[in-house]
N, C-alpha and C positions, 0 to 999 in steps of 0.2 A: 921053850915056849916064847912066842910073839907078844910081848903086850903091846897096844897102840892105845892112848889117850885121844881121842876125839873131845875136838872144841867144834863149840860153834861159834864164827867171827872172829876175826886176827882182834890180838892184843895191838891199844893203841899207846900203854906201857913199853920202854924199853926197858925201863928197872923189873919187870917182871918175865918180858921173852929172854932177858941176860940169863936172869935165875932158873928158868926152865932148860934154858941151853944147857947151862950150867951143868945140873941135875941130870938134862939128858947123857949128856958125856959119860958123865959116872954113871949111869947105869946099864951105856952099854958094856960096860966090864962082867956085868950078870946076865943080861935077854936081851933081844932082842928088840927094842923099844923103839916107839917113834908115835912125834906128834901130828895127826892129821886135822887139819883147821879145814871144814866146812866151809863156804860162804856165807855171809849174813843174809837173811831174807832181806832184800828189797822193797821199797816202798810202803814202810810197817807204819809208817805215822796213824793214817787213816784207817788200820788192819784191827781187826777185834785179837785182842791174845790168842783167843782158842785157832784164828785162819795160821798165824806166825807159828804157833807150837804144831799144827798139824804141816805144813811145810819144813818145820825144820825137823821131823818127824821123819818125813819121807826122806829126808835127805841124810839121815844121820842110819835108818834101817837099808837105802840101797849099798852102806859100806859095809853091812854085818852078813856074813854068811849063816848056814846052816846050824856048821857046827864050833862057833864063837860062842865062848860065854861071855853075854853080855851083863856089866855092871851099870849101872846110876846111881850117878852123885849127886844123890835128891835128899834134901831136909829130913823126908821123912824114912830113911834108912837106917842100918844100925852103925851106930857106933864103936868103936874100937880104941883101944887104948892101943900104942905101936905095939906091942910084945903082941898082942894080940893080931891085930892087922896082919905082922908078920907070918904069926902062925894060917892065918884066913888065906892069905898067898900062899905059902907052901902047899896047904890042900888042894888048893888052884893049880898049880903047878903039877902036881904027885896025880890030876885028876882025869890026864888023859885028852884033855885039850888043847888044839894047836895055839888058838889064840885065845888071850884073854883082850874082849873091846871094854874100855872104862869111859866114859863118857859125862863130859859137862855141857849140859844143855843151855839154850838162850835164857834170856830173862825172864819169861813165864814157864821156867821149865820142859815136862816132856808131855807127848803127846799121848792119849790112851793107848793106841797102838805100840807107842814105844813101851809103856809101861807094861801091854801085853805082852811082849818080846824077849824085854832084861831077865835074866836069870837070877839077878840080886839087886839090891842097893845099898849104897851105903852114903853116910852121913859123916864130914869130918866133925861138926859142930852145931850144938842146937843154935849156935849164932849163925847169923846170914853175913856171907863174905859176894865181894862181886865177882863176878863170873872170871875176871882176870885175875885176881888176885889167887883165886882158886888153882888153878893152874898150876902155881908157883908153889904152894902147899901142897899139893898131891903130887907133883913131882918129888918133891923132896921125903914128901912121906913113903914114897914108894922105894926110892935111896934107902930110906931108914930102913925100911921091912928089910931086905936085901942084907945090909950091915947085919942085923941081927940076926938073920937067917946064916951068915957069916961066921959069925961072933968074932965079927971085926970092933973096934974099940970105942965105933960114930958115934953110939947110945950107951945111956949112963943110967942106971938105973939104980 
């Protein structure tokens, strides 16, 4: 299976694209992975939320084909302890799709249409982290699932 992390807007962190590197590496030891960074919307000073979310909307749904299942990493998803996460992947995986698209949206989040689209959501924290920092945590937790799907030694439980 293909996973691909969709950002939208380059990290202006290099403490946090190190960490994703990072994370990436190791994971290509299991799938197929890779991070796709959207461009930022343009000209958002003067932009109502809802024009930004609908542009980064269109631009995050012309990378998702037919047959992708699409995730978002929105507040209001479920959450998962890892043992769990893990298992949520393996179903993923065992489920018959090419790719799994996982997706961190801008700073007002996803558009209705995108929300029409995703097949899930999920939620790392009823805390709000920034859009960068996120990155860096869902790679690694995606490492983790992987270890444990393993029962390599990374998680300790």
């Amino acid at each position: 299976m293909n996973i691909d992390l969709v950002v939208v807007g380059k990290t202006d962190s290099k403490e946090v694209a190190s960490l994703v590197e990072l994370y990436s590496k190791r994971l290509s030891h299991y799938c197929r992975f890779s991070v796709i960074t959207l461009a930022d919307v343009r000209n958002t000073r003067n932009m109502a939320p809802s024009r930004q979310k609908q542009l980064e909307g269109e631009a995050i749904l012309r990378d998702v084909a037919d047959g992708d299942y699409l995730v978002l990493m929105d507040e209001r998803g479920k959450q998962y302890t890892s043992l769990e996460y893990a298992d949520w992947l393996q179903k993923r995986m065992l489920s018959g799709s090419k790719r799994l698209v996982l997706v961190i949206g801008g700073p007002y989040g996803f558009s209705e249409e995108v929300y029409a689209r995703a097949n899930d959501k999920i939620s790392l924290s009823k805390m709000t982290f920034s859009h960068q920092i996120v990155r860096a945590i869902f790679a690694e937790q995606l490492y983790r699932a992987f270890t444990i799907l393993n029962n390599e030694p990374y998680h300790h439980e």
